[in-house]
C-alpha positions as CSV (number, residue, x, y, z in Angstrom):
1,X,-12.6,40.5,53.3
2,X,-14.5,42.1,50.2
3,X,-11.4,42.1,48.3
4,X,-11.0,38.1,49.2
5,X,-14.3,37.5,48.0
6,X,-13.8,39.2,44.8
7,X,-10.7,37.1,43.9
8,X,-12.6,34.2,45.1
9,X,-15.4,34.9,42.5
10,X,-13.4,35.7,40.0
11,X,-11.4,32.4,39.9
12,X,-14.7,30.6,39.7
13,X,-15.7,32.6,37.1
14,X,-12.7,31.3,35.3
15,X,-13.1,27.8,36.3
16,X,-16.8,27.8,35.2
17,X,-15.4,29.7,31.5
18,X,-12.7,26.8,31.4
19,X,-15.1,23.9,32.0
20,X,-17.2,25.7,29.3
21,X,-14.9,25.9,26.8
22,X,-14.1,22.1,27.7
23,X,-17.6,20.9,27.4
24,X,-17.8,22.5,24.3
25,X,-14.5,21.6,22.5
26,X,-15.6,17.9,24.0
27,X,-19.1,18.1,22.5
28,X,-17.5,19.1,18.5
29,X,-15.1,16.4,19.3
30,X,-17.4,13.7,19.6
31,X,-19.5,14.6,16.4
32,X,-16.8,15.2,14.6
33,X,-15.4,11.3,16.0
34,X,-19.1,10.0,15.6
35,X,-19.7,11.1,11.9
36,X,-17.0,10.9,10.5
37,X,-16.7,7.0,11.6
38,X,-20.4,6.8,11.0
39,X,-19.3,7.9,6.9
40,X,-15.9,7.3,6.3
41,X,-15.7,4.5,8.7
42,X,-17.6,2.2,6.1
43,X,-14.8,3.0,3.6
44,X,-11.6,2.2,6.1
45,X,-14.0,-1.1,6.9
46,X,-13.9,-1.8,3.0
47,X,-10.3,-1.3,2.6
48,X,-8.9,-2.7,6.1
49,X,-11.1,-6.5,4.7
50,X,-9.8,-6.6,1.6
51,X,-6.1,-5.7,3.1
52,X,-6.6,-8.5,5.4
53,X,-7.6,-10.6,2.0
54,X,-4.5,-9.7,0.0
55,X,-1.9,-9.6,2.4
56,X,-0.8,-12.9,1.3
57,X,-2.3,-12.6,-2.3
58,X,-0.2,-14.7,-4.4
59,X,-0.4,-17.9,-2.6
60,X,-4.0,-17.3,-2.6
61,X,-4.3,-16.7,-6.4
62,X,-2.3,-19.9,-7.0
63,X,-4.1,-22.2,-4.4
64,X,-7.6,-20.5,-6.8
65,X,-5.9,-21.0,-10.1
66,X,-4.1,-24.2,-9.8
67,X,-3.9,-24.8,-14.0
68,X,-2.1,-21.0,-14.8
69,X,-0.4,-21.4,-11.9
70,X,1.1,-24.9,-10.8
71,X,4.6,-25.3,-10.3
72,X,7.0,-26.5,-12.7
73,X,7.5,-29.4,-10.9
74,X,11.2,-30.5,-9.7
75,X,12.3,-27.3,-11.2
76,X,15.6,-26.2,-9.6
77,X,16.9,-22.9,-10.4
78,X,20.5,-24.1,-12.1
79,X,17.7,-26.0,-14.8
80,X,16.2,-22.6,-15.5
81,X,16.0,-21.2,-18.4
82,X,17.9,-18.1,-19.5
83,X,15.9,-14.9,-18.9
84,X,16.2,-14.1,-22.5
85,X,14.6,-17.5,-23.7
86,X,11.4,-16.8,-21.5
87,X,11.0,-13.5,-22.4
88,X,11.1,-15.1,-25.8
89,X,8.8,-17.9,-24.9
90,X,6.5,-14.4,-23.5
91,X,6.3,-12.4,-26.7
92,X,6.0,-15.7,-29.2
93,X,2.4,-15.6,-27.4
94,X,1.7,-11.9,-27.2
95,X,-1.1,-10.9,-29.4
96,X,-1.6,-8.4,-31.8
97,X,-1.6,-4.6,-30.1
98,X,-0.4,-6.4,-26.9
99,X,2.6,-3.8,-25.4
100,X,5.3,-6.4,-23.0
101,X,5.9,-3.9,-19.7
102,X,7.2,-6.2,-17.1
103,X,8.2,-9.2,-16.0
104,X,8.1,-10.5,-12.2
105,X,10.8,-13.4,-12.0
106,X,10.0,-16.6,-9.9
107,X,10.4,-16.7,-6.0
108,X,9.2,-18.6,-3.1
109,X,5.8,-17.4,-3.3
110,X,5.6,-17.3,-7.2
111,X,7.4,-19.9,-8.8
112,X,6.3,-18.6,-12.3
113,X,7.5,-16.0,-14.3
114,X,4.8,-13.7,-14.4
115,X,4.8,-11.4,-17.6
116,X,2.4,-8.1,-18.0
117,X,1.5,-6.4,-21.1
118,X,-1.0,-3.9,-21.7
119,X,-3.7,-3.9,-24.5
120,X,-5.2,-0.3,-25.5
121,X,-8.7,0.0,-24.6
122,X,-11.1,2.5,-26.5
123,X,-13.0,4.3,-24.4
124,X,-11.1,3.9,-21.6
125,X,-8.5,5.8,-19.9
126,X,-5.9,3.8,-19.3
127,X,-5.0,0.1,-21.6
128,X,-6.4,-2.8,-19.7
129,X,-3.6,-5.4,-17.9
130,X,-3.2,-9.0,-18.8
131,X,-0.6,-11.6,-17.8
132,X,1.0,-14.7,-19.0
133,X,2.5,-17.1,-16.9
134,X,6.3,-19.4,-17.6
135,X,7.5,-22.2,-16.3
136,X,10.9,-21.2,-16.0
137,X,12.2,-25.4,-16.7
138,X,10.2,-26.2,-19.3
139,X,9.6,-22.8,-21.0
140,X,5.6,-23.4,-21.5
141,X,3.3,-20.6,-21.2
142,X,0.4,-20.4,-19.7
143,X,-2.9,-17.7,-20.0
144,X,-3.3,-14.9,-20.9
145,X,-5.3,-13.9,-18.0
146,X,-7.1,-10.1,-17.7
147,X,-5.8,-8.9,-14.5
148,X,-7.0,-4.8,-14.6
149,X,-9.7,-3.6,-16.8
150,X,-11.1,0.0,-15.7
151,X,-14.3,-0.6,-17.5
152,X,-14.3,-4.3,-15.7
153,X,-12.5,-3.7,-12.5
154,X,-14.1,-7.1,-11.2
155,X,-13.9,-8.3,-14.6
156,X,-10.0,-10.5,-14.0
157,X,-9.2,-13.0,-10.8
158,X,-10.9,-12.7,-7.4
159,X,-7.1,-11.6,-6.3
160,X,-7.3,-9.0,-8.9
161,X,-10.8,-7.5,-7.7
162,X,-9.7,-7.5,-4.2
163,X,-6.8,-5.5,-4.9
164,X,-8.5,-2.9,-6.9
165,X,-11.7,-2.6,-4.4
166,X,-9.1,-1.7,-1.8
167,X,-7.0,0.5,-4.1
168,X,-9.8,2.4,-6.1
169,X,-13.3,1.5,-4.7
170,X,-14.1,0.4,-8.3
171,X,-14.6,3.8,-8.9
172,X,-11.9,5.5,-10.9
173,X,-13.2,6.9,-14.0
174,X,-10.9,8.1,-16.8
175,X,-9.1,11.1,-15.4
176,X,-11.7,11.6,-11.9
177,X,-9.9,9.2,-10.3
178,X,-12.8,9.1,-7.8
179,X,-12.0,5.9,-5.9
180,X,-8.5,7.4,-5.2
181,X,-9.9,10.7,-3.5
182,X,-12.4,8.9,-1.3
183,X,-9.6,6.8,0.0
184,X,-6.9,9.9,0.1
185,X,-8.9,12.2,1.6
186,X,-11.2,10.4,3.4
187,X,-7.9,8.4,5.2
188,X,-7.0,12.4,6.4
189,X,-10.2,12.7,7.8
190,X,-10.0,8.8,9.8
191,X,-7.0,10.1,10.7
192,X,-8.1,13.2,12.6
193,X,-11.3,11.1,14.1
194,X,-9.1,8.9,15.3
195,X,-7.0,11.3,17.3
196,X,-10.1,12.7,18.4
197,X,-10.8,9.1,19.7
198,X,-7.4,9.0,21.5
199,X,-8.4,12.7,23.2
200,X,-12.1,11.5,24.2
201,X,-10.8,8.4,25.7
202,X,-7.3,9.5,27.7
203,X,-8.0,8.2,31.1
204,X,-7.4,10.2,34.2
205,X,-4.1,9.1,36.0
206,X,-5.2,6.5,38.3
207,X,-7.4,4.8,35.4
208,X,-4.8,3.5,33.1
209,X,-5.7,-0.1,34.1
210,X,-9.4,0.1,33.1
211,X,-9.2,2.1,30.3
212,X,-7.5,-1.2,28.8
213,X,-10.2,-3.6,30.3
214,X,-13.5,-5.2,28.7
215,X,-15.5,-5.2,32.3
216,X,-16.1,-8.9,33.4
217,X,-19.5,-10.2,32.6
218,X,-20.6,-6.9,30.7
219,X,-23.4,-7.3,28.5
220,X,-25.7,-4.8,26.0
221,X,-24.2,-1.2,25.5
222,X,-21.6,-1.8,28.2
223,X,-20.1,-4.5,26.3
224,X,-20.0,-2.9,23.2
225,X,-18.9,0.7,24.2
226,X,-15.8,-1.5,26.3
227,X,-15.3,-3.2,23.0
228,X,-15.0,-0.4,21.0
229,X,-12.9,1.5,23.6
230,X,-10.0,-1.4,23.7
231,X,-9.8,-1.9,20.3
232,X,-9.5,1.8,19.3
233,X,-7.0,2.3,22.2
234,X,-4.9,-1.0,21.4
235,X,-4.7,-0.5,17.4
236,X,-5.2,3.3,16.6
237,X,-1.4,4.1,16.7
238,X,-0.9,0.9,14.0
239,X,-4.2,2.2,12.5
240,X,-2.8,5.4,12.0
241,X,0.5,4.1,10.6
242,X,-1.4,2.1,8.5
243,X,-3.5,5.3,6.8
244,X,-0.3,7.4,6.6
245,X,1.6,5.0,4.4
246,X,-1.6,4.6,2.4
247,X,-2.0,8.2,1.7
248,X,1.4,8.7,0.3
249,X,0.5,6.3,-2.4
250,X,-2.2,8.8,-3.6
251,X,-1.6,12.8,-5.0
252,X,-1.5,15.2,-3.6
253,X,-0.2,13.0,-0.4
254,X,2.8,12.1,-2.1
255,X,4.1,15.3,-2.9
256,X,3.3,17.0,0.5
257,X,5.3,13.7,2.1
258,X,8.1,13.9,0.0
259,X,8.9,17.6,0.0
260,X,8.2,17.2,3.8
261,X,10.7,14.5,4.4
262,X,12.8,16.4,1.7
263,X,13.0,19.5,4.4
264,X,14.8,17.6,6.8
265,X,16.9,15.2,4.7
266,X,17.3,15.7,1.0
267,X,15.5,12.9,-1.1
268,X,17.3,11.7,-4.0
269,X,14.2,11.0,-6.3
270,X,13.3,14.9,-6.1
271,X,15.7,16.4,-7.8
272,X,17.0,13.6,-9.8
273,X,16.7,13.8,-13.6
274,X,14.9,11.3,-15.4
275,X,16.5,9.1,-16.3
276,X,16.5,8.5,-20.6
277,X,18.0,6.5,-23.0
278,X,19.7,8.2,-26.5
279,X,18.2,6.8,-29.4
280,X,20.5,8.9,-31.5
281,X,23.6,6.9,-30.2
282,X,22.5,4.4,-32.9
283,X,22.8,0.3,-32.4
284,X,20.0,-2.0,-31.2
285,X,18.6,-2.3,-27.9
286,X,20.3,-4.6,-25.5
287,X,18.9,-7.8,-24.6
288,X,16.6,-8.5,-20.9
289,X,19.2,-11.3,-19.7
290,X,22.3,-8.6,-20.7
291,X,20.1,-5.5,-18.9
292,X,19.8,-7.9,-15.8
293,X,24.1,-9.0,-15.6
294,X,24.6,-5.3,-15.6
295,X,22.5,-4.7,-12.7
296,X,23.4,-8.2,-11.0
297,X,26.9,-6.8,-11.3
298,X,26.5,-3.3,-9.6
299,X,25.1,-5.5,-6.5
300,X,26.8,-9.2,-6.1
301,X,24.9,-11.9,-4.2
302,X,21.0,-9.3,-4.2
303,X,18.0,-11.5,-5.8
304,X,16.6,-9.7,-8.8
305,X,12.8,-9.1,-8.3
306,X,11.4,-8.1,-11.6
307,X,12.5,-6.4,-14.9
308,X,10.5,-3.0,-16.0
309,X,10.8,-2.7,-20.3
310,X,11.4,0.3,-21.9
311,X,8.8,1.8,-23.0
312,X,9.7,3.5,-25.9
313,X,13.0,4.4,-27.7
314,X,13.4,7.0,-24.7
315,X,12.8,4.6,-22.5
316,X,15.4,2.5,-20.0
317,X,15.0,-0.7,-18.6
318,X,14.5,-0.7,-14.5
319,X,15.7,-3.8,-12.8
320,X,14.6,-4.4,-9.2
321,X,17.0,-6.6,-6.8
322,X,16.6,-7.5,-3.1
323,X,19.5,-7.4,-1.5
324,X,17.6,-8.3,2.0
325,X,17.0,-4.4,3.0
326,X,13.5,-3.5,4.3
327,X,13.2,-2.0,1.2
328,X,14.4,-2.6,-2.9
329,X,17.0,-1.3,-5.0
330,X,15.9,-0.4,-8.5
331,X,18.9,0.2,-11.2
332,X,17.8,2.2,-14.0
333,X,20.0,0.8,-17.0
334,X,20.4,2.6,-20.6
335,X,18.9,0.0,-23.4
336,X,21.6,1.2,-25.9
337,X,24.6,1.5,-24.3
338,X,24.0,-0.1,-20.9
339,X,25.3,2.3,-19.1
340,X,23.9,2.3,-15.5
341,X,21.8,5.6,-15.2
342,X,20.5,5.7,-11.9
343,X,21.2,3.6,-8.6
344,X,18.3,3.8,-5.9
345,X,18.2,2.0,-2.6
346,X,19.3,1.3,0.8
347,X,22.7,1.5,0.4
348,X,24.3,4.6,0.9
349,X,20.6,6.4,1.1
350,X,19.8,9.4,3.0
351,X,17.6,9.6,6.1
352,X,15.0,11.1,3.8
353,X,15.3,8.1,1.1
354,X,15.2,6.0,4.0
355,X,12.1,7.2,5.6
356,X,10.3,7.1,2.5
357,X,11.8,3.6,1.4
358,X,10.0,2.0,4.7
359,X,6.9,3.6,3.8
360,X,5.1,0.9,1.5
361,X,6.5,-2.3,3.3
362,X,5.2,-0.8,6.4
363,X,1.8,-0.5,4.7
364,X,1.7,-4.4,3.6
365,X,3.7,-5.5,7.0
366,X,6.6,-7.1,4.7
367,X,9.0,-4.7,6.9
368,X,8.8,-7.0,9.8
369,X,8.5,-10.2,7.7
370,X,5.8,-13.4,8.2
371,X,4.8,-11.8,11.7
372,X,4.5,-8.3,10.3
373,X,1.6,-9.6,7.5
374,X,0.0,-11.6,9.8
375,X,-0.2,-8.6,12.0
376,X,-1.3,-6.6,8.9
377,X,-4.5,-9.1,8.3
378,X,-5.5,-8.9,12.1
379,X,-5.5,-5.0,11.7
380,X,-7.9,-5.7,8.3
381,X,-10.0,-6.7,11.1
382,X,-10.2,-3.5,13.3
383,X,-12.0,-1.4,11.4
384,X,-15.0,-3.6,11.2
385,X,-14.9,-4.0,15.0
386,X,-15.2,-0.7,15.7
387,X,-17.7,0.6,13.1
388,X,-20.3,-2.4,14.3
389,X,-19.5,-1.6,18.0
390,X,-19.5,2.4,17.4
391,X,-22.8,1.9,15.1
392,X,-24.4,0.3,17.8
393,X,-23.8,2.9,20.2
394,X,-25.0,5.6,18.2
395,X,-28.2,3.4,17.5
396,X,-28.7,3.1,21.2
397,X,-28.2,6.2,21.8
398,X,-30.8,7.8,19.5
């Protein structure tokens, strides 16, 4: 009989030790969930706005800048121009200093051609961005237009602004690169918190049904703490996607990711050379409309996206084509010789190239189409929910 009392004791000892430990993990887990929303949360609410904002950018920036941007009016793409003539039409109206980089070529949502160039900037630490604008019919040109100024980052377009506020905070400073380590590292942390949030609210077995319910005629702290729980459980897994394909556009993110992904299927852009034109070989560069056959020719029937220049005499040119993949095939071409270099994209990828390929269009919801942005601006919207209902609670609360 003692030695049954004993054992008895000594189970509750262990029971009270677990629900200890519990209480205590429980009680680290809901500061850590509370401040780190209560801090970082302000920056996901900053960045999930403006990603509702410029999830369908373009049409936006024309609809705001009807006289750069109109269309060219019956223009059909048999009366288009060769690419050569606007790229012509494009440096004619570069000024002095100004460096061509790219051109994006018209589409459905751009019917322009859209041609960057870079001017150097003293002082800064990086050139400053501008565009010009074609009307692939008629060949006029249109702008130039400041898109991306580091000493101005809200100094080009409302579409511009947007896009660097939810990039960079406004707050990248020559080499600091401050805006992009709040949003890295900070994403980690919102991350974690909301993991924490998932573990907090995990409903016993026979709950399931109310943990997904807003109680009927709930007002005050009830309504917002229901509010907060919903949302967090409905749209933290797509939350979470959402900071994970962020982070791998910042360092040291993208290296982690890629050697990760590299581990358990080899990733071609690892351990790929760079790709480089000869300038000993001698002759003159080729032309954009001959860089652009060559790649049209590796892939029959894909839609060519956007032309990258060379930017020196090492330099190639980098043709992107859509070929109606998830994600875009870039063909790195020599500018001498136009020998094809370099072939990356869905076809014949690895599971590693294809992993990493669905990264970005999962971030802007292109991967699923029209329903996957419009899905991408209601989840701008979460964030905000559930730092006004979570910083209510905590006022409450105290």
């Amino acid at each position: 009989m003692k030695g049954g009392a004993l054992v008895d004791g000594a189970i509750v000892h262990r029971y009270e030790e677990v629900r200890s430990i519990t209480a205590r993990a429980r009680r680290v887990s809901v500061t850590f969930h509370l401040y780190v929303g209560l801090i970082v949360g302000a920056v996901l609410v900053i960045a999930g706005l403006t990603g509702s904002l410029i999830v369908f950018w373009q049409p936006i920036d024309a609809a705001l800048n009807p006289e750069l941007l109109a269309p060219d009016g019956a223009c059909t793409e048999s009366a288009s121009r060769s690419v050569d003539e606007l790229v012509a039409a494009v440096r004619a109206k570069l000024p002095p200093g100004g460096h061509l980089s790219s051109v994006d070529l018209p589409d459905h949502e751009r019917p322009l051609l859209w041609a960057w160039y870079r001017i150097p900037a003293p002082q800064a630490g990086w050139d400053d961005t501008y565009t010009l604008f074609v009307r692939p019919c008629s060949g006029a040109v249109t702008g130039p237009r400041l898109w991306n100024s580091q000493q101005r980052p809200w100094g080009g377009p409302l579409m511009s602004a947007l896009i660097q506020l939810h990039t960079s905070l406004w707050l990248n400073e020559g080499s600091l690169l401050l805006g992009h380590h709040l949003l890295s590292f900070g994403s980690v942390l919102l991350m974690g918190s909301i993991l924490i949030g998932y573990y907090l609210w995990w409903p016993s077995q026979h709950m399931w049904r109310s943990a997904f319910t807003i109680k009927r005629g709930a007002r005050g702290r009830r309504l917002h703490y229901d509010l907060h729980k919903v949302a967090g459980a409905s749209a933290g897994g797509l939350l979470l996607l959402s900071l994970f394909t962020a982070i791998h556009m910042y360092e040291p993110w993208t290296q982690v990711i890629d050697s990760g992904v590299n581990l358990l299927s080899p990733v071609a852009d690892l351990d790929a050379p760079p790709s480089m034109s000869d300038p000993l070989a001698g002759g003159a560069s080729i032309s954009t409309g001959m860089a652009l056959e060559i790649a049209m020719a590796k892939l029959p029937g894909a839609r060519p996206v956007s032309i990258e220049f060379p930017s020196d005499e090492h330099g190639v040119y980098l043709v992107t084509l859509d070929t109606d993949a998830v994600w875009k095939t870039q063909i790195s071409i020599e500018q001498y010789s136009g020998a094809v270099l370099r072939v990356q994209g869905p076809h014949a990828a690895s599971a590693g190239d294809h992993v990493l390929g669905w990264l970005f269009p999962l971030h802007t919801g292109q991967a699923f189409g029209l329903p996957g942005r419009i899905l991408m601006v209601v989840l701008g919207l979460v964030p905000a929910c559930l730092y006004i209902t979570g910083l209510i609670l905590w006022w409450w609360k105290r």
